[in-house]
C-alpha atoms as one frame of an Amber mdcrd trajectory, in Angstrom:
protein
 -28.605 -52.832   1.415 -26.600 -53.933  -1.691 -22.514 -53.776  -1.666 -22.234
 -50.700  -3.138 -24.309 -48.952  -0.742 -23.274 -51.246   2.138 -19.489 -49.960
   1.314 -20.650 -46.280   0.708 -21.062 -43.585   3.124 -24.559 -41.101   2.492
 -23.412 -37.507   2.659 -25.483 -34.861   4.115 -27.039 -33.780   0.392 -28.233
 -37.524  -0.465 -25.250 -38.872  -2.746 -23.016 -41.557  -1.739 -19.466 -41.399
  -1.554 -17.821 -44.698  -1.311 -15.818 -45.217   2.133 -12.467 -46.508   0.167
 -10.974 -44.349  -2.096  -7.777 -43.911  -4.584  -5.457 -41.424  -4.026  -3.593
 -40.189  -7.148  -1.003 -37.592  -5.560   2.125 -38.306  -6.643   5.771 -36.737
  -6.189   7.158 -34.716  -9.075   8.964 -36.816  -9.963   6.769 -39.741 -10.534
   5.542 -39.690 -14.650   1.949 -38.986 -14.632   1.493 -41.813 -17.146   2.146
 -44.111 -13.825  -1.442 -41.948 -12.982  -3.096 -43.407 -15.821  -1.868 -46.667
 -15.859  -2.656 -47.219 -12.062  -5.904 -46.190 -11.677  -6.975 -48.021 -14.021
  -5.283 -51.162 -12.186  -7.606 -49.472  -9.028 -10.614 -50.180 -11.038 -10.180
 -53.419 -12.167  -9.384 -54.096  -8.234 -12.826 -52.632  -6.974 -12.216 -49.470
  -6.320 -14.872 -46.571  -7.511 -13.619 -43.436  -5.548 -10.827 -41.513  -6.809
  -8.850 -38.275  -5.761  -7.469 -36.144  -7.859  -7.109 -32.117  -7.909  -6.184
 -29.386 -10.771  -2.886 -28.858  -9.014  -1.528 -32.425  -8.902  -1.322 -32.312
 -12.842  -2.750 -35.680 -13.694  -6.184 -35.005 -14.300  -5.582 -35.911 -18.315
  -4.284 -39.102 -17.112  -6.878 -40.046 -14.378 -10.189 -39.028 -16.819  -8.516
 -40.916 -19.867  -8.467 -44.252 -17.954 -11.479 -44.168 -16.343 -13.195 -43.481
 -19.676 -11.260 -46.149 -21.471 -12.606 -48.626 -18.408 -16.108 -46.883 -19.190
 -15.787 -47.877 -22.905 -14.779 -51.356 -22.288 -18.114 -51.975 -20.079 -15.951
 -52.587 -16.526 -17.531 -49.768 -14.767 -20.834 -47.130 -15.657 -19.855 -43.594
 -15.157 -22.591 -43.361 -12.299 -20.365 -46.052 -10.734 -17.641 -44.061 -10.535
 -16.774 -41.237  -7.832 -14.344 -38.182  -8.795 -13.238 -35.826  -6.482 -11.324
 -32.467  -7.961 -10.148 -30.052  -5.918 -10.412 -26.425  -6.361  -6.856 -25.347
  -5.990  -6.040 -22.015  -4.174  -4.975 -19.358  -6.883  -8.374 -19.740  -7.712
 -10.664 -18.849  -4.722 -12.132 -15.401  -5.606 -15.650 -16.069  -6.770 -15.281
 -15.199 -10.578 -12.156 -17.919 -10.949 -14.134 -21.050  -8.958 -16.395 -22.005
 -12.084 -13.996 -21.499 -14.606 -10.930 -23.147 -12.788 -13.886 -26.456 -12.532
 -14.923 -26.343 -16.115 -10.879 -26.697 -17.339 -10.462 -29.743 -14.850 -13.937
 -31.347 -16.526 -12.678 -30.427 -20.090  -9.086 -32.096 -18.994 -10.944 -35.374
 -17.438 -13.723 -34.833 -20.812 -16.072 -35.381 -18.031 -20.002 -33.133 -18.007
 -19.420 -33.426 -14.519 -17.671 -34.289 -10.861 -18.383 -36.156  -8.270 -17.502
 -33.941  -5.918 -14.969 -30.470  -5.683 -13.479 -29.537  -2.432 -11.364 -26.171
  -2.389  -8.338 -27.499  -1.216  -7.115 -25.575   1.567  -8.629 -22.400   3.099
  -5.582 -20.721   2.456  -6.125 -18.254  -1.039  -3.189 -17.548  -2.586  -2.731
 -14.560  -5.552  -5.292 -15.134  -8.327  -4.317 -15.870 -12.010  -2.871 -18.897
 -13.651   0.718 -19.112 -11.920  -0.206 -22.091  -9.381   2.878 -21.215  -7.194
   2.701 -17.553  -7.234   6.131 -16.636  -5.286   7.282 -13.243  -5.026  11.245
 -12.068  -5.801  12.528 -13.345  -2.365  10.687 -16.929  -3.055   7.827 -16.391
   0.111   4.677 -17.451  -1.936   2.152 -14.198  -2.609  -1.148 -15.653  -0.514
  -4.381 -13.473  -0.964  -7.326 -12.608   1.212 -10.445 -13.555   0.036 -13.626
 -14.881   2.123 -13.774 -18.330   2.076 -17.828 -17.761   2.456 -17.315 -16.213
  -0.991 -15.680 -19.062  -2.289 -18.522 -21.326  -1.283 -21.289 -19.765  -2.517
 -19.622 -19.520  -6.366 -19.133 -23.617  -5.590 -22.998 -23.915  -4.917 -23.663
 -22.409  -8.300 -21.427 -24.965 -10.030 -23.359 -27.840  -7.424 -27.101 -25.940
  -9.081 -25.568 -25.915 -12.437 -25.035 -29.538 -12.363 -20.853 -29.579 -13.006
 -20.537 -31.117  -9.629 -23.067 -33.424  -7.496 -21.496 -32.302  -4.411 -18.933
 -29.762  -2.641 -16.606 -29.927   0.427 -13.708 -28.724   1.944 -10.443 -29.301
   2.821  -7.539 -28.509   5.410 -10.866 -26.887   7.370  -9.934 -26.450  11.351
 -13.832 -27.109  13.090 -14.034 -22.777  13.395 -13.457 -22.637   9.577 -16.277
 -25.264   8.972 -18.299 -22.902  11.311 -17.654 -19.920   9.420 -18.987 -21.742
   6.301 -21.952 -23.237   8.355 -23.442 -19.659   9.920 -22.967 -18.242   6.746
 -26.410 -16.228   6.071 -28.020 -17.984   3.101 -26.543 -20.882   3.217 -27.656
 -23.468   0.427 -25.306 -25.951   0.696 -23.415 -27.791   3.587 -19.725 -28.630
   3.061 -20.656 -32.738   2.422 -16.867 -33.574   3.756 -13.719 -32.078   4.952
 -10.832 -33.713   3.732  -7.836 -34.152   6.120  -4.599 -35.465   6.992  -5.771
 -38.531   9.665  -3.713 -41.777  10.256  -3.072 -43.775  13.847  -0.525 -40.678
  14.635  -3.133 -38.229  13.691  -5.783 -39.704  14.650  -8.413 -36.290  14.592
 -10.481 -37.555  17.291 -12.010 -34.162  18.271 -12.210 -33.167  14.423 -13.927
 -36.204  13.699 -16.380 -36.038  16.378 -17.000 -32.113  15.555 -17.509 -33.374
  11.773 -20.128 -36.418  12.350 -21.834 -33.840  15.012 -22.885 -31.399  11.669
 -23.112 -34.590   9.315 -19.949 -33.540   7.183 -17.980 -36.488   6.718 -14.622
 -37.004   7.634 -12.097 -37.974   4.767  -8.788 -39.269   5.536  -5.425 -38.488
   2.969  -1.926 -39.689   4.405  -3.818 -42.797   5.985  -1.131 -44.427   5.451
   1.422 -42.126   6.847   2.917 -39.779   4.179   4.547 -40.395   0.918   7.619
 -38.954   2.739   8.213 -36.007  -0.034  11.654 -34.415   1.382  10.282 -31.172
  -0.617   7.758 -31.106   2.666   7.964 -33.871   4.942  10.499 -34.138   8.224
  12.583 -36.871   7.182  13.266 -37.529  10.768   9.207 -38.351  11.519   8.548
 -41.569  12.474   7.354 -44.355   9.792   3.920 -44.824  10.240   3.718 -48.534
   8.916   6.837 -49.503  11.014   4.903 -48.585  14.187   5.463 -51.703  16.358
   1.811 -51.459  17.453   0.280 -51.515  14.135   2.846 -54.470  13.040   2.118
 -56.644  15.935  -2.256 -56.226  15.755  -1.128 -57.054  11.805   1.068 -60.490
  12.649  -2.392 -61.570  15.248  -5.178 -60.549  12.297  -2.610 -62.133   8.995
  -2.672 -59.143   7.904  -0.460 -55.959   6.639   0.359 -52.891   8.869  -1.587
 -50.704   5.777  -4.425 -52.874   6.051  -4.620 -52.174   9.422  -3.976 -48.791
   9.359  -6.469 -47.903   7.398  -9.035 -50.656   8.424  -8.180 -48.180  12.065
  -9.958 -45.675   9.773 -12.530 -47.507   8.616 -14.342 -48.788  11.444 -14.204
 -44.982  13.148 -16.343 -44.175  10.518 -13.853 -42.172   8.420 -13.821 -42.149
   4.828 -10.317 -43.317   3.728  -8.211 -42.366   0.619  -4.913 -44.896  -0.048
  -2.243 -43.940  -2.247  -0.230 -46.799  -4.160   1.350 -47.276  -7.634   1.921
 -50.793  -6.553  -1.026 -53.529  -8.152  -0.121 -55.823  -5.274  -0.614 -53.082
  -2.457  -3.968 -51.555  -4.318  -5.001 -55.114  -4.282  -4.572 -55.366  -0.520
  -5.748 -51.997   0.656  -8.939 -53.219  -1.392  -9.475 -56.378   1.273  -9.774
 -54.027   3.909 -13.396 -54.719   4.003 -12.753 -58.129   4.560 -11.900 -58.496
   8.194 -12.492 -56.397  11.498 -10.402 -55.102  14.699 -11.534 -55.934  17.573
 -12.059 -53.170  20.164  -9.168 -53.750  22.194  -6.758 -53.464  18.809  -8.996
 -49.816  18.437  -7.771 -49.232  22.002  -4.760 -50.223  20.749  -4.418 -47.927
  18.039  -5.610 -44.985  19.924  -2.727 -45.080  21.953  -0.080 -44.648  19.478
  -1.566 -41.413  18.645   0.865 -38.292  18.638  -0.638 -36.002  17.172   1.790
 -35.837  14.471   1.372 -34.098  11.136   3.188 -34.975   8.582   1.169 -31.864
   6.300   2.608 -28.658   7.770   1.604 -26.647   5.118   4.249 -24.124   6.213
   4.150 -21.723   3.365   0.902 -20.703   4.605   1.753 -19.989   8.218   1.628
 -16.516   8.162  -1.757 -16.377   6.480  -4.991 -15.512   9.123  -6.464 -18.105
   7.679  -3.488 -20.845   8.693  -5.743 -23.920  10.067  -3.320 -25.443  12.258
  -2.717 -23.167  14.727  -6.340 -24.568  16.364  -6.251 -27.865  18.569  -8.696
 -29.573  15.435
């Protein structure tokens, strides 16, 4: 099996997403020429999966350095894996392929690697991303997310994306999609908050049971946003546990963090506008735990979710009122 492959995980429709990815998320108030200018540092350090979505606003950025690495022969576009992610104001069926074909004209991309809708939570169609009514409680909608998914496998037959997913799914939302009569297409992944303190055990083992792949965002903790994170949660990478397995291996407490991930077979996304970190999280494939630091690791779970997505609670469709 050659590196690429060997570093790659098949999903269930035959293409292969590659088991380390970049995140691009970034705070506000982080320019989104630091998206532009990092991910092109990603490339040049190995990576070839990258995560964007419509509503993190850097999709101009991302798509104009991976072309300008393109152009200057570092990486073929078939090298390359995009995600996009089909943000939530635009979940009735007539929005979905429209909403993908202004992401693909902002990356000047034919297609995408891969769009997920980005949490099974629809909110009031149109172009306001935030739609909030006049006492500031966002205005969600009700729209069937088996609805959704079919208008995604038309963009997946029309060739704008090679695969779709989901994301924020709870296991009875992934079966709602999966006994869906007709089904063409099987979500390929669900991508979801999972770190040491979050570890998604029963998730995980729910998703490799269909052959949906699990992908991991946060795997590093959180980016600590006060806009939606507890600033009283614990600090992931300051976990005493994870520092002292890092000291033993020579390693970092991210590198072992997400080589946790790694060897549990989950697909993992790292976030870092930092060339020296991006450099690291790339060696992750370079040494193993053993199975006692796994054991290790497992215990500091907590269940901990540093993703609340609390505007949404009141919505039927709120995942995380389920166990996984």
């Amino acid at each position: 099996m050659d590196l690429k492959h060997s570093r790659s995980v098949k999903l269930n429709d035959g293409h292969f997403m590659p088991r380390l990815g970049f995140g691009t998320a970034a705070s506000g108030d982080v320019p989104k020429s630091k998206s532009y200018e990092f991910t092109k540092v990603a490339i040049d350090a190995g990576f070839r999966h990258f995560d964007s979505a419509f509503i993190y606003g850097n999709e101009e950025e991302v798509g104009a350095a991976i072309r300008e690495k393109i152009a200057d022969g570092t990486v073929k576009r078939e090298d390359v894996f995009y995600t996009t992610k089909l943000w939530a104001t635009h979940f009735r069926p007539e929005y979905v392929r429209p909403a993908l074909e202004k992401s693909l004209k902002k990356l000047q991309m034919d297609y995408v690697d891969l769009i997920i809708m980005h949490l099974p939570v629809p909110m009031k169609p149109g172009d306001e991303l935030i739609p909030m009514d006049d006492k500031g409680q966002f205005i969600l909608d009700t729209v069937d997310l088996r609805d959704t998914w079919e208008a995604l496998e038309k963009c997946k037959d029309a060739g704008l994306t090679k695969s779709i997913g989901v994301s924020n799914f709870n296991h009875k939302q992934l079966e709602h999609i999966l006994t869906k009569p007709g089904l063409k297409y099987k979500p390929a992944c669900n991508q979801v908050e999972c770190h040491a303190y979050l570890n998604q055990s029963k998730l995980l083992e729910y998703c490799k049971s269909k052959d949906i792949a699990l992908v991991a965002y946060s795997a590093l903790g959180s980016q600590r946003d006060p806009s939606w994170v507890d600033q009283n949660s614990p600090v992931l990478l300051e976990d005493p546990v994870l520092k002292a397995i890092a000291k033993k291996r020579n390693r970092t407490p991210g590198q072992v963090a997400l080589r946790y991930l790694l060897q549990r077979g989950v697909v993992v996304l790292a976030k870092s506008f930092n060339e020296k970190r991006i450099k690291e999280n790339m060696q992750i494939f370079e040494f193993e735990l053993t199975a006692e630091d796994m054991k290790d690791i497992d215990g500091i779970n907590k269940n901990l979710r540093y993703t609340t997505l609390q505007y949404a609670a009141n919505h039927p469709n709120y995942p995380f009122n389920e166990e996984y």
